[in-house]
C-alpha beads as a LAMMPS data file, in Angstrom:
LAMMPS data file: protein, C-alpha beads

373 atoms
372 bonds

1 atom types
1 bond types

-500.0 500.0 xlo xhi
-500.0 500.0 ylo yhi
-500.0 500.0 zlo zhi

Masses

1 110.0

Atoms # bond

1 1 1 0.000 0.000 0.000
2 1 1 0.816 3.356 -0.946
3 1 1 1.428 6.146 1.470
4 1 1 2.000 9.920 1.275
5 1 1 5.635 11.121 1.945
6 1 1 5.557 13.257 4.998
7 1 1 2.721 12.125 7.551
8 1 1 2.221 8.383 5.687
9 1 1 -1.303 8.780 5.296
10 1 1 -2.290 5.457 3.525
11 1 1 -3.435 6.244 -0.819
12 1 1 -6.431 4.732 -1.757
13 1 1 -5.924 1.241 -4.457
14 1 1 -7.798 -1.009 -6.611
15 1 1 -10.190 0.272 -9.705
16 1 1 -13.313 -0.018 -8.585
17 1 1 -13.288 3.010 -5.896
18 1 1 -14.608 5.843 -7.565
19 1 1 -12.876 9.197 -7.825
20 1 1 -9.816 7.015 -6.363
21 1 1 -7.020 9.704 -8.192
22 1 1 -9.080 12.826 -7.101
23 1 1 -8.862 11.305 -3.198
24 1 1 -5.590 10.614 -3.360
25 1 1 -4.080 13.392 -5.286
26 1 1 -6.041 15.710 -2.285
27 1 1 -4.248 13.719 0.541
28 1 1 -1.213 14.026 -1.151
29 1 1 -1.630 17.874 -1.387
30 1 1 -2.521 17.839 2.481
31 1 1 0.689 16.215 2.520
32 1 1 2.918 18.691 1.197
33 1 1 1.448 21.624 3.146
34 1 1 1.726 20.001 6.714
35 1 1 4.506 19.902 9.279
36 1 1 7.454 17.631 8.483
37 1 1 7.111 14.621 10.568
38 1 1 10.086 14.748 12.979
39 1 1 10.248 18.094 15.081
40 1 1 14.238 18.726 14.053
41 1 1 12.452 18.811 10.226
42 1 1 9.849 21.799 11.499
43 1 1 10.096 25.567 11.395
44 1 1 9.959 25.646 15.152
45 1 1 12.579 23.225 16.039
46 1 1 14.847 24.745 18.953
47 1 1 18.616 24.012 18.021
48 1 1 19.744 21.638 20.030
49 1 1 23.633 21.761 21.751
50 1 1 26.308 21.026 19.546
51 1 1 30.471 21.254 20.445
52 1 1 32.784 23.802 18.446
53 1 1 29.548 25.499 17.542
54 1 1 29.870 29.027 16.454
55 1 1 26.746 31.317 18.321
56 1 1 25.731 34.850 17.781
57 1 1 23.786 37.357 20.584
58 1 1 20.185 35.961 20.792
59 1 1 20.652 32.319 19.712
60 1 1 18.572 30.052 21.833
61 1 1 19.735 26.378 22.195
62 1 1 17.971 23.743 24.339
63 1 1 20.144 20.948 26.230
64 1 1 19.238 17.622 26.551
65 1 1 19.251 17.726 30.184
66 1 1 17.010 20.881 31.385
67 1 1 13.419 22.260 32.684
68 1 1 10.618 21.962 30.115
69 1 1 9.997 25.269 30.413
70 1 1 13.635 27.064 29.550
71 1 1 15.992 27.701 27.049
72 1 1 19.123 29.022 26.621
73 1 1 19.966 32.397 25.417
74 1 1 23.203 33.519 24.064
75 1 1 24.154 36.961 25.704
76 1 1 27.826 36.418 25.320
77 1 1 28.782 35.741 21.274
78 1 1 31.317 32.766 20.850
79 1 1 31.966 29.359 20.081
80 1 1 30.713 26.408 22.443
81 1 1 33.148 23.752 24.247
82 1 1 33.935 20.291 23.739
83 1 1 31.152 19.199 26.711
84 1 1 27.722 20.279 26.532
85 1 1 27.194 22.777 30.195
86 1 1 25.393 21.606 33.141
87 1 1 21.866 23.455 32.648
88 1 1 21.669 27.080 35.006
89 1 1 19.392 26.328 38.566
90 1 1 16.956 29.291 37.493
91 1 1 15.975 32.334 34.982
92 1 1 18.635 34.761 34.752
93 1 1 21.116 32.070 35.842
94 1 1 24.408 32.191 33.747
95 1 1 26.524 29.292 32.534
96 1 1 29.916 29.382 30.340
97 1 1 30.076 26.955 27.376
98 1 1 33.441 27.386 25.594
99 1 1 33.681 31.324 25.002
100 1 1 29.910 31.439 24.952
101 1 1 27.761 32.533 27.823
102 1 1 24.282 31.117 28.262
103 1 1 21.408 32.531 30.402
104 1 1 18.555 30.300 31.183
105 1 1 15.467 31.991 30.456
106 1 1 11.822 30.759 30.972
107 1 1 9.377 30.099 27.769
108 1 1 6.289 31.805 29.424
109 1 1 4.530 31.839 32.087
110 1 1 5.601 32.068 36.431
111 1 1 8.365 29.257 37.197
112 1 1 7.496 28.324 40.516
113 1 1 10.068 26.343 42.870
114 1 1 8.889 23.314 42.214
115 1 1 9.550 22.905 38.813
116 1 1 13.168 23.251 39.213
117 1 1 13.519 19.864 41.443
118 1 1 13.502 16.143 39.411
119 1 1 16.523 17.239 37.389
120 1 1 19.418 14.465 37.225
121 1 1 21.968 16.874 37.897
122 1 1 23.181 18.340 40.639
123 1 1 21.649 22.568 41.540
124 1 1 23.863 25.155 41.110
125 1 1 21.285 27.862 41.836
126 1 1 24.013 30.429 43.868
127 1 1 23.159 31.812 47.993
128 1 1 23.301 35.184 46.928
129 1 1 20.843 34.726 43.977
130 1 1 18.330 33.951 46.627
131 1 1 16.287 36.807 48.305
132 1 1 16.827 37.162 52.058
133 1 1 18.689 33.428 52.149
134 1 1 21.986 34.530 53.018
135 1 1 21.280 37.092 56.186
136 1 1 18.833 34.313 57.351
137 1 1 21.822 31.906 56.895
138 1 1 24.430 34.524 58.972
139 1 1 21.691 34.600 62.248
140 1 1 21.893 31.376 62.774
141 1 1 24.625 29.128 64.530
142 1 1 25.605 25.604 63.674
143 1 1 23.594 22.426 65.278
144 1 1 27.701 21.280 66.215
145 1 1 27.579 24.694 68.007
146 1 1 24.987 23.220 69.738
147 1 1 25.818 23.012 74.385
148 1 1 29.763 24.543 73.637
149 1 1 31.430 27.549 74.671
150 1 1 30.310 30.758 72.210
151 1 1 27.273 28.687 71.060
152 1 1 23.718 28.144 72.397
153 1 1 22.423 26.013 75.256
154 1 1 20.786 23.136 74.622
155 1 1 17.558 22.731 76.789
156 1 1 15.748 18.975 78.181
157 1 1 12.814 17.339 77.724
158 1 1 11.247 19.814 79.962
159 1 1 12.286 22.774 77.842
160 1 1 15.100 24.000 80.232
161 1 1 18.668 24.473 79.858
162 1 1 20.561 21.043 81.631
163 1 1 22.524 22.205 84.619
164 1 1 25.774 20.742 83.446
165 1 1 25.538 24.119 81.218
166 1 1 24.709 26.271 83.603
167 1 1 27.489 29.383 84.566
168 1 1 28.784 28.403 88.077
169 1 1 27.902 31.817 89.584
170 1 1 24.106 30.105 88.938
171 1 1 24.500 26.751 90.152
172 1 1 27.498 26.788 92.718
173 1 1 28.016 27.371 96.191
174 1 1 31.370 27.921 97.929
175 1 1 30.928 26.604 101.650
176 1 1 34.071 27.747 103.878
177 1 1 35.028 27.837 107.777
178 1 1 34.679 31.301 108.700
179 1 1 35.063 35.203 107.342
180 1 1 39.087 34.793 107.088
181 1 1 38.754 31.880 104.663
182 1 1 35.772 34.296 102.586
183 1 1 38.039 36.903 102.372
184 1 1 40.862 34.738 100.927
185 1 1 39.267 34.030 97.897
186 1 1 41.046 35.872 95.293
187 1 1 41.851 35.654 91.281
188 1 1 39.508 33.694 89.412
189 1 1 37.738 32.213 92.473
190 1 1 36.390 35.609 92.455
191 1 1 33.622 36.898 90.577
192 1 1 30.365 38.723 90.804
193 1 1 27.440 36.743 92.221
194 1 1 29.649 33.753 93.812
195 1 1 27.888 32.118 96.597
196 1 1 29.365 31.528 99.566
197 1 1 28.128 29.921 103.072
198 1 1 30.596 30.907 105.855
199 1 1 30.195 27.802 108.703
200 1 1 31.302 30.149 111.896
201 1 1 30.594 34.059 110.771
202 1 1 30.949 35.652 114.060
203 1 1 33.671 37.426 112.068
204 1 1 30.986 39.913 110.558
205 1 1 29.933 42.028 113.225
206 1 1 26.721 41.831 112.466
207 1 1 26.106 37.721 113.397
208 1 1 26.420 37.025 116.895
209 1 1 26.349 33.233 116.684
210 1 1 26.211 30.498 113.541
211 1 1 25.821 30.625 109.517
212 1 1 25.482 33.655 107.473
213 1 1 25.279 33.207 103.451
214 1 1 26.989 35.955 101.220
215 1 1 27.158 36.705 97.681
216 1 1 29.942 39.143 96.288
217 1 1 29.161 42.266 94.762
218 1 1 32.403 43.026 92.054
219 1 1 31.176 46.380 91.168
220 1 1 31.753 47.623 94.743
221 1 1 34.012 44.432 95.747
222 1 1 31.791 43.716 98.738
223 1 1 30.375 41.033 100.237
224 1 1 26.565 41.423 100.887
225 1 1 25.390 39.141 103.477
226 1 1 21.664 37.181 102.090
227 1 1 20.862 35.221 105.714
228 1 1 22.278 34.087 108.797
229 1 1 20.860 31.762 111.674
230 1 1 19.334 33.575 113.827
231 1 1 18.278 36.819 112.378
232 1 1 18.342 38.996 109.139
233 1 1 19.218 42.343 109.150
234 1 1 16.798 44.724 107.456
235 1 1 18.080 48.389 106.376
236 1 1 14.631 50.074 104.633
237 1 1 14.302 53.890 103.540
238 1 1 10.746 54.510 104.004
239 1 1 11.235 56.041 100.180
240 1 1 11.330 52.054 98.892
241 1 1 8.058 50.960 100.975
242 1 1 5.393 50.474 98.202
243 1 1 2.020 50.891 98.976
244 1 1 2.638 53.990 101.983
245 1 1 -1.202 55.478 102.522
246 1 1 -0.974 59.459 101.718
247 1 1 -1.234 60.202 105.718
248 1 1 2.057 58.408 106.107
249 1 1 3.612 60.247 103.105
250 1 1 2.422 63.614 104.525
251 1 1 4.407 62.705 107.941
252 1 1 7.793 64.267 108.258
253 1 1 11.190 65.318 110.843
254 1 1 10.910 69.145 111.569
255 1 1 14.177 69.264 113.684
256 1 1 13.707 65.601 115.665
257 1 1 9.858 66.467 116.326
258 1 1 7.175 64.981 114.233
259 1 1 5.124 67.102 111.921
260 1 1 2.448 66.244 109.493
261 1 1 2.145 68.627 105.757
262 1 1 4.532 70.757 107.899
263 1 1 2.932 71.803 110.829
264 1 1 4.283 69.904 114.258
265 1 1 1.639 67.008 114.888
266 1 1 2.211 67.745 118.932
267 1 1 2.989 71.243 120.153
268 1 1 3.541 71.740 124.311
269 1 1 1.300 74.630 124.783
270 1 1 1.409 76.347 128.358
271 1 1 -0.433 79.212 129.538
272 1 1 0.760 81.443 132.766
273 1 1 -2.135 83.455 134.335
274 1 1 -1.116 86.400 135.971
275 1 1 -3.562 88.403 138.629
276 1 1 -2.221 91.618 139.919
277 1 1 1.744 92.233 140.153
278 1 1 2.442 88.443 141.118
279 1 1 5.664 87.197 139.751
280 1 1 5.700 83.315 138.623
281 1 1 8.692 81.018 137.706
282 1 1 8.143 79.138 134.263
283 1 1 9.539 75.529 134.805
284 1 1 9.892 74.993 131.385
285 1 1 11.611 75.967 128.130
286 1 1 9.661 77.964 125.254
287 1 1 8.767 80.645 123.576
288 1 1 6.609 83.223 124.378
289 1 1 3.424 83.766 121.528
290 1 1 0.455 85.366 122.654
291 1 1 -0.234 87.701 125.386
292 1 1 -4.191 87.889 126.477
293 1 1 -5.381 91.019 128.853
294 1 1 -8.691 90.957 130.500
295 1 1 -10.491 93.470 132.774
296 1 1 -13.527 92.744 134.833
297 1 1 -14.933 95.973 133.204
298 1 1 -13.767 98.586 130.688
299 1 1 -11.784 101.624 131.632
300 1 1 -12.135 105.342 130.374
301 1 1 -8.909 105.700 129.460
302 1 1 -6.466 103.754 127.602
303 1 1 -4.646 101.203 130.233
304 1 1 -0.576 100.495 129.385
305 1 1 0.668 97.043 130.390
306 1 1 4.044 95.904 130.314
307 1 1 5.147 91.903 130.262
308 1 1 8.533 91.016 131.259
309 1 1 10.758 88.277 132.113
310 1 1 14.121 88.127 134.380
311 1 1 16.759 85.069 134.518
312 1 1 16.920 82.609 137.376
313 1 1 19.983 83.587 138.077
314 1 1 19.389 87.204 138.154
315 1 1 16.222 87.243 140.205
316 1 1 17.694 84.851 143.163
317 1 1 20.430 87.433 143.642
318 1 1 18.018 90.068 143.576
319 1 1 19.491 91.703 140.713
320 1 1 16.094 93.579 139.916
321 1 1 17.109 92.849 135.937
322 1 1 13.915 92.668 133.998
323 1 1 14.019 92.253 129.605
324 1 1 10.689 93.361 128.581
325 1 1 8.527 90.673 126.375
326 1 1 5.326 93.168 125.059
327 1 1 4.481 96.352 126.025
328 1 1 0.534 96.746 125.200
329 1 1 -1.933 99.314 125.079
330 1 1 -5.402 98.154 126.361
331 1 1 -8.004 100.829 124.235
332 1 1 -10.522 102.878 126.966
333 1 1 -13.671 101.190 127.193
334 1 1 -12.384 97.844 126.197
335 1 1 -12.335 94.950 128.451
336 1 1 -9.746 92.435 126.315
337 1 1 -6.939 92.654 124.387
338 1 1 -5.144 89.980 122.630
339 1 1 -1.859 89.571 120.758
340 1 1 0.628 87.845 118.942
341 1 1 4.390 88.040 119.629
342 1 1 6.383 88.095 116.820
343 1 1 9.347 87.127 116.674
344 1 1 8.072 84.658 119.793
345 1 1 9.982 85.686 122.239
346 1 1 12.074 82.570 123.987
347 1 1 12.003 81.992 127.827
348 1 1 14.345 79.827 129.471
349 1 1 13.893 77.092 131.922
350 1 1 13.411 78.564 135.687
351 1 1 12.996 81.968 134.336
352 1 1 10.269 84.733 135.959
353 1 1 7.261 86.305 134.127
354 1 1 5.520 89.304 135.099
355 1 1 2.701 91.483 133.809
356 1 1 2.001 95.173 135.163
357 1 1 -0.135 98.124 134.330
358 1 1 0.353 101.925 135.173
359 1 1 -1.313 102.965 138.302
360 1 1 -2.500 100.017 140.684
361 1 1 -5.273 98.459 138.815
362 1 1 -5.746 95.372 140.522
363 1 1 -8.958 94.322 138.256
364 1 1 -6.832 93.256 134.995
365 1 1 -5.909 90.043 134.811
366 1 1 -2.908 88.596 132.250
367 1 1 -3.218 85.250 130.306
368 1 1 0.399 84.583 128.624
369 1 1 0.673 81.454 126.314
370 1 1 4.107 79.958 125.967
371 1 1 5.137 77.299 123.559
372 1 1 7.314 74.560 124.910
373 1 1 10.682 73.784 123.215

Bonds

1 1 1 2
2 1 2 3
3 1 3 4
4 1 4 5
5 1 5 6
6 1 6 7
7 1 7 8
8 1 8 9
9 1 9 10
10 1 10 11
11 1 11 12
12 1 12 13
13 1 13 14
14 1 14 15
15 1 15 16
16 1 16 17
17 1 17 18
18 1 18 19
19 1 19 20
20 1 20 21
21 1 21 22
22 1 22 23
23 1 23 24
24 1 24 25
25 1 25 26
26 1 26 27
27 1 27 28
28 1 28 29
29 1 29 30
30 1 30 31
31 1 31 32
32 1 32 33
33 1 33 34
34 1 34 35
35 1 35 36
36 1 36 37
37 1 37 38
38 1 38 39
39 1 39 40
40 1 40 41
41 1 41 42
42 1 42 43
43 1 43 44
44 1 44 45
45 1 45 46
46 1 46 47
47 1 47 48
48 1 48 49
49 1 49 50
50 1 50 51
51 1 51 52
52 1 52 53
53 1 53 54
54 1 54 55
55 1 55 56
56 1 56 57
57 1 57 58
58 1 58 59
59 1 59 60
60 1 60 61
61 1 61 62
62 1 62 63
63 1 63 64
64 1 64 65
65 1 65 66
66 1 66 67
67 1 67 68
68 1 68 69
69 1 69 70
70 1 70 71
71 1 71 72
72 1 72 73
73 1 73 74
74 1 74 75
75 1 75 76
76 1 76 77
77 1 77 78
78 1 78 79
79 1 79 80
80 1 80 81
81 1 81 82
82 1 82 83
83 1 83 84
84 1 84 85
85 1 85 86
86 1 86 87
87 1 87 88
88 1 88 89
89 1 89 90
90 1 90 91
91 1 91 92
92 1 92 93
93 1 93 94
94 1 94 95
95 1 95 96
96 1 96 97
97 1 97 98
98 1 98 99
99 1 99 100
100 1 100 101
101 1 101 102
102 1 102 103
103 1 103 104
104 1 104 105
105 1 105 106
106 1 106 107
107 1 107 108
108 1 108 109
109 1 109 110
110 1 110 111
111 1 111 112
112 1 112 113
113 1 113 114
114 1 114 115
115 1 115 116
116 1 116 117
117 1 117 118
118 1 118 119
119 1 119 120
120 1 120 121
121 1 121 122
122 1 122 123
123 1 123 124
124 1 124 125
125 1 125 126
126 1 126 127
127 1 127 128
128 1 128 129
129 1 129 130
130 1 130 131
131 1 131 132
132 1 132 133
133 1 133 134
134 1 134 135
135 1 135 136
136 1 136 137
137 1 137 138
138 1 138 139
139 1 139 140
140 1 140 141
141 1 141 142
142 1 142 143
143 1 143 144
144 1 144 145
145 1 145 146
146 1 146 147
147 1 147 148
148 1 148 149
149 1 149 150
150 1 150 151
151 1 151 152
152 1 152 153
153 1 153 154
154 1 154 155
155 1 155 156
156 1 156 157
157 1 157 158
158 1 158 159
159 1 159 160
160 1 160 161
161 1 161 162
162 1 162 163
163 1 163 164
164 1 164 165
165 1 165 166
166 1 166 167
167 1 167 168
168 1 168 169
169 1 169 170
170 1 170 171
171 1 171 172
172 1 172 173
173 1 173 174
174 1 174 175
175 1 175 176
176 1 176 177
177 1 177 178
178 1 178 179
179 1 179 180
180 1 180 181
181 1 181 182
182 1 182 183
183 1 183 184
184 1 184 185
185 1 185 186
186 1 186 187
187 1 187 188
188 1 188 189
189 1 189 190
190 1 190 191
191 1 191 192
192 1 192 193
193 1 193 194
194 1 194 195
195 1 195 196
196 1 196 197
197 1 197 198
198 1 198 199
199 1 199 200
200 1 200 201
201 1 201 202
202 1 202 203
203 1 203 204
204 1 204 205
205 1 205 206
206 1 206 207
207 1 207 208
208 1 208 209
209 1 209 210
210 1 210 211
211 1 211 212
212 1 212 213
213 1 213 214
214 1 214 215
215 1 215 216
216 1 216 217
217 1 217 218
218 1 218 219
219 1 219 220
220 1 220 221
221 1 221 222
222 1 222 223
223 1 223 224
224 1 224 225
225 1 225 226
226 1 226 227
227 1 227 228
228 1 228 229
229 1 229 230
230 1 230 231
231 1 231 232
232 1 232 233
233 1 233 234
234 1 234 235
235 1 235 236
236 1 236 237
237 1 237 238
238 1 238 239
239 1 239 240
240 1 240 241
241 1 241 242
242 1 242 243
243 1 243 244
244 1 244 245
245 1 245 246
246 1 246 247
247 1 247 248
248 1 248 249
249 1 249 250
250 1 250 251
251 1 251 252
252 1 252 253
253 1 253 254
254 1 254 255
255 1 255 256
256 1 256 257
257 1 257 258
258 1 258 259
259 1 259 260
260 1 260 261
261 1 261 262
262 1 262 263
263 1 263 264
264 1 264 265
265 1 265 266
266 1 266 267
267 1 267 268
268 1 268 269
269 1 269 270
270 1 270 271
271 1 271 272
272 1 272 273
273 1 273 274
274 1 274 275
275 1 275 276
276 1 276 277
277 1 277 278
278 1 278 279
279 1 279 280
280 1 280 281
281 1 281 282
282 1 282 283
283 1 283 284
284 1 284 285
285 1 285 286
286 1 286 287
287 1 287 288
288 1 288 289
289 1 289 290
290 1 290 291
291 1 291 292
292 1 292 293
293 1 293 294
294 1 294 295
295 1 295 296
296 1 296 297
297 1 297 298
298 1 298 299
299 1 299 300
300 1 300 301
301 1 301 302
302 1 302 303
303 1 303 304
304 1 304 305
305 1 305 306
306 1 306 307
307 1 307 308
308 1 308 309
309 1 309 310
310 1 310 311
311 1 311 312
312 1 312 313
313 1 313 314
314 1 314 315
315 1 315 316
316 1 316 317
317 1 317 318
318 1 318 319
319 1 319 320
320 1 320 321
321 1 321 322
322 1 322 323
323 1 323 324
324 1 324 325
325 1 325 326
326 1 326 327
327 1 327 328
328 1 328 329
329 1 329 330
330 1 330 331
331 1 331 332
332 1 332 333
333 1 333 334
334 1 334 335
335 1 335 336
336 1 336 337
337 1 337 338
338 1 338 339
339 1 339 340
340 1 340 341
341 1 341 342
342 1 342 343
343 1 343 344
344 1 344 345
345 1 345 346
346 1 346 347
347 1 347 348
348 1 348 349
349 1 349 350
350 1 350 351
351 1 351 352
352 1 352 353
353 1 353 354
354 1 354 355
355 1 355 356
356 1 356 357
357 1 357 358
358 1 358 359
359 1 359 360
360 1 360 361
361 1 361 362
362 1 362 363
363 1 363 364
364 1 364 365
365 1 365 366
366 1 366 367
367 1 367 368
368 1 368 369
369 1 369 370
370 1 370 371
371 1 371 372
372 1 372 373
């Protein structure tokens, strides 16, 4: 049987068909017009790889051995090697053949991942062609790093770091006889936050009998003692109580007596009542701050009254040395006068107060209040 010379489609025989020659001569024209048979026979055959091949800018080239869905572009004019090149990892990859450099380039369409793996060679897609890869590489440490010096920790079944890792400051305890043999450790035995359990530390002033536990300090190279037997010592500035109710906060020292938003809390307040020209020792110390005058009824004119004070000392040796406190003016037709001292005037222990008026007016009566130091 008869075929046509390109696709082999089978020619009709024998005499009896009718119109066999018109049938056949239209296959054979269907023939001639269609694609050659073999893909290296068509118009859109890509050249395949070939050694000691001369290429210009542009050729494309496929490799046996590559993605379905890339070719090779020449973007470096030359002549290819003796061995065909191992196929680029991805598009834009580069790959020298000879004096020829190929780029892989994709057909159409996205490339994912995926469709680079199942190759029979081995990748050569570079680090640094990889977005982000290589500073996620550089923050991370080895697995051998892994529980050794200037790597990581490695942590248990329960998630935490094994103690056989742990810094000794964390773990260790240094237990020694008594304060001489904690202040002998020196050098390397040294270092901030050791531990150590002194057996006998009456050497620290501040244990009377027993244990005391220290930990050293190495920015102020002191020991600071964390318990003893029989007692703790507590140093607290009120400043570092949390919690203080406003009342307490308002509470403060005004010169070693207790005061609260500045006023003294207790003040000593005295008061010396004086009737006629009697002269009275003060037993105490204080300051004199308000002189009251009262008359049983008001006067016509204005009445002066003088308050004064003289030392112990003077008035037992009858000295007659008087410092005057207030000199007042009681208005006519008033019956009662009151006023402040300022500056208070201060009054020492043991001294004598007395109060007089012009004439003898035996119907005032003198109220003096006196602060206590």
């Amino acid at each position: 049987m008869a075929n046509t010379e390109n696709l082999l489609i089978p020619l009709l025989e024998g005499d009896h068909l009718v119109n066999r020659d018109g049938i056949n001569t239209a296959m054979e024209t269907i023939d001639l017009n269609a694609l050659p048979k073999t893909h290296k026979d068509s118009s859109v055959h890509w050249d395949s790889w070939a050694a000691g091949k001369s290429h210009f800018l542009k050729d494309v080239i496929r490799l046996e051995e590559m993605p379905s869905w890339g070719y090779l572009e020449c973007t470096t004019a030359g002549t290819s090697g003796e061995i065909p090149p191992v196929c680029p990892y991805g598009p834009g990859d580069s790959i020298s053949d000879g004096s020829i450099v190929w780029t892989l380039q994709q057909i159409n369409g996205e490339v994912r991942h995926g469709s680079l793996l199942g190759r029979t060679y081995p990748n050569q897609h570079p680090i640094s062609a990889i977005t982000g890869l290589d500073g996620e590489l550089s923050a991370r440490q080895l697995t051998s790093e892994k529980g050794k010096a200037n790597g990581y920790p490695s942590l248990d079944a329960n998630g935490r770091v094994p103690i056989s890792q742990l810094p000794a400051n964390i773990k260790e305890m240094r237990v020694v006889a008594n304060i001489a043999a904690r202040n002998a450790i020196t050098g390397e035995d040294l270092y901030d936050g050791l531990r150590v359990r002194v057996l006998d530390a009456t050497g620290d002033p501040t244990v009377k009998s027993g244990w005391a536990e220290y930990v050293y300090d190495a920015a102020t190279t002191t020991w600071i003692k964390l318990s003893e037997k029989e007692s703790m010592d507590l140093v607290l500035d009120f400043s570092n109580i949390d919690n203080v109710p406003q009342v307490l906060k308002d509470l403060s020292d005004a010169s070693g007596k207790l005061a609260y938003k500045g006023e003294l809390v207790y003040k000593d307040v005295r008061s010396v009542k004086i009737i006629g020209d009697a002269e009275i020792p003060y037993d105490w110390a204080g300051k004199v701050a308000t002189i009251k005058v009262n008359c049983n009824e008001a006067r016509i004119e204005d009445t002066n009254v003088l308050v004064q004070t003289a030392t112990k000392s003077d008035y037992m040796s009858k000295l007659n040395v008087w410092h005057d406190v207030a000199a007042l003016t009681l208005p006519a037709n008033e019956v009662y006068l009151e006023r402040t001292i300022t500056p208070q005037y201060s009054i020492a222990e043991g001294d004598i107060i007395r109060a007089s008026v012009a004439g003898d007016d035996i119907g005032i009566s003198f109220t003096i209040i006196i602060i206590n130091n």
